[in-house]
N, C-alpha and C positions, 0 to 999 in steps of 0.2 A: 227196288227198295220201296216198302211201303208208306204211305204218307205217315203214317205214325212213326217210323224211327227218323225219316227227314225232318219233322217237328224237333222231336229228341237231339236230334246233335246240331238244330240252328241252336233251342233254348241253351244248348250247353257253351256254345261257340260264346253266344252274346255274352254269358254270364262270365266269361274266362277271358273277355275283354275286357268288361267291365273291371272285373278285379285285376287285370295287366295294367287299366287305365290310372287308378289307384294307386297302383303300386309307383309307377311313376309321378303322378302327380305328389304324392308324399316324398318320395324322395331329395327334389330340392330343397323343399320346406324345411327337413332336414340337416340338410349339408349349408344352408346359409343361418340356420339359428345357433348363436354361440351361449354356452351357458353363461349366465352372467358371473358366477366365480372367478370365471376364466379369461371377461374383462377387465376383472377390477384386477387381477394381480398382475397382468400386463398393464396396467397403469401404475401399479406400484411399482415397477420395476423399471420402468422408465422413467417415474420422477425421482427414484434412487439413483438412476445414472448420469439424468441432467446435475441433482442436489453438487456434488465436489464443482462442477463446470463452474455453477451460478456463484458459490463460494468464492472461486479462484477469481471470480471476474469482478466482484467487486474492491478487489484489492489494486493498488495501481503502484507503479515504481515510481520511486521519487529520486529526483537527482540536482544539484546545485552546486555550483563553484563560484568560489564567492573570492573577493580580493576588497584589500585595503593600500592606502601608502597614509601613516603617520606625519605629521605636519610638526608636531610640537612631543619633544619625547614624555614620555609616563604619560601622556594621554589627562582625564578622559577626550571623548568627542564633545563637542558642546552641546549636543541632546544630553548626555551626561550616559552614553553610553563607552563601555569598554574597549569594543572595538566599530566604526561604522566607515561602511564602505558600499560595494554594490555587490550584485550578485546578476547569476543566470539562472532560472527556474527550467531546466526542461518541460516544454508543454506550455509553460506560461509565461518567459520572456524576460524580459529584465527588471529588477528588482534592484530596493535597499536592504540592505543587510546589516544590522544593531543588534549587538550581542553585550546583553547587560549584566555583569557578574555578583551574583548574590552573595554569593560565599567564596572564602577562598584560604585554603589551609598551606602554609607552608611549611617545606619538611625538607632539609636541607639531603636530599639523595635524588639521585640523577632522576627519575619517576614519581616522586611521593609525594609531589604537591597536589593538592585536589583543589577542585571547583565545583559546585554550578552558579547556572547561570539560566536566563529568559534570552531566548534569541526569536527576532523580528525580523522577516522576510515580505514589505510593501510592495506588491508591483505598479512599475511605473506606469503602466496603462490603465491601471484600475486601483487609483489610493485607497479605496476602499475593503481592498483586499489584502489583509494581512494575516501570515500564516505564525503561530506563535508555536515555539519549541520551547519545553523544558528540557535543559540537556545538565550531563556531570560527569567528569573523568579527570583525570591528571592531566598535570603539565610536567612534560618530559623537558626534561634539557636535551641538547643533542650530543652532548660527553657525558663521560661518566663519573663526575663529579660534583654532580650536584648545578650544573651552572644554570638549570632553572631558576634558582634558590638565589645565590648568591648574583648571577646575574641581573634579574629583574628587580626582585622583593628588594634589592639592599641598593640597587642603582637607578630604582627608577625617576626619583627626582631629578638624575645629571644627565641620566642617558637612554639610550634604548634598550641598552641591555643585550646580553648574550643571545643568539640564535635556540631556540626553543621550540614546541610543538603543546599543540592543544590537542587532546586527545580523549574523544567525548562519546556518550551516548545521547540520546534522545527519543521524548516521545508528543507528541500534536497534543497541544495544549487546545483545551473547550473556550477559553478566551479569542481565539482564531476568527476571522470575520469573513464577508464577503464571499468573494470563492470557496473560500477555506472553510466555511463554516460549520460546525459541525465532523469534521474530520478528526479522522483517528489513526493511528499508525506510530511508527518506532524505527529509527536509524543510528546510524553513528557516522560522526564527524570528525576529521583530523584538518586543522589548519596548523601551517607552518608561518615561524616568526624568523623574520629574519632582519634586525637593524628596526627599519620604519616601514618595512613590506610585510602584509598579511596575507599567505594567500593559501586555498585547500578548498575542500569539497563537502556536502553533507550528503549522503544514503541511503536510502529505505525506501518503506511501504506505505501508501496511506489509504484509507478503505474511508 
């Protein structure tokens, strides 16, 4: 082989490494750079799937069972509430419970009397903290003849009155303090009357 074609195919050798070396060194550069499009909408897509999570969690269950025993019949409490007694807050422990009635229509059928009312939930470890509800719903008698009506409304001066049912809605009043403060949310309440014993639960959500 003469020295001139041995010249010939190093130059060729070198140059077809050179471009192998290329070729490789370009290729990670490649496979590790992401078009930026293609991170933004994987970021959209994932703050779209967190967004319902974040929603759902700022909501919180609320639950309370509350009780009274009447002392003197027709009431009021001497705070000059309707009904006052204590309560259990899940999550927050024991409370007073004063539920003050604003309004109150009667309608002599077994269901047709309406209410509302401002109802105050104090806990006892933290007076500071009181949760206020506006709530409204009927007063059921528990027969079907009216004995909410005729019961209460016509006997309350003598007596305690027929066994009855409070049966309500609610929603967190912005008047609310301390813990509460600032909270929002919507349940419903049913307490039962029965003689000078008040007792039942309230329900919902508060965010």
């Amino acid at each position: 082989m003469t020295a001139t074609r041995v010249n010939k195919l190093l130059t060729g050798a070198a140059a077809r490494a050179v471009q192998f070396r290329g070729r490789v060194n370009r290729r990670p550069d490649r496979s590790r750079s992401i078009p930026r499009p293609v991170i933004l909408a994987s970021a959209l897509c994932v703050a779209l799937a967190l967004a319902p999570a974040a929603a759902a969690s700022a909501q919180s269950p609320f639950q309370a069972t509350v009780s009274s025993t009447q002392t003197l019949p027709g009431g009021p409490c001497s705070n000059g509430a309707y009904i006052c007694g204590t309560a259990d807050l899940a999550g927050y422990g024991a409370a007073t419970w004063n539920m003050y009635i604003t309004n109150a229509v009667a309608v002599p059928t077994a269901c047709g009397s309406s209410y509302t009312a401002t109802t105050q939930f104090t806990l006892a470890s933290d007076p500071a903290s009181t949760l206020v509800l506006d709530e409204a719903g009927s007063l059921c008698g528990l027969g079907n003849d009216g004995a909410a009506y005729r019961g209460y409304f016509n006997e309350a001066s003598q007596a305690y009155g027929h066994p009855f049912a409070i049966v309500g809605t609610w929603s967190a009043d912005a008047a609310s303090t301390g813990q509460f403060f600032g909270f929002a949310g919507s349940g419903t309440d049913l307490v039962k009357i029965a003689g000078a014993h008040f007792g039942g639960s309230y329900a919902g959500t508060l965010s």
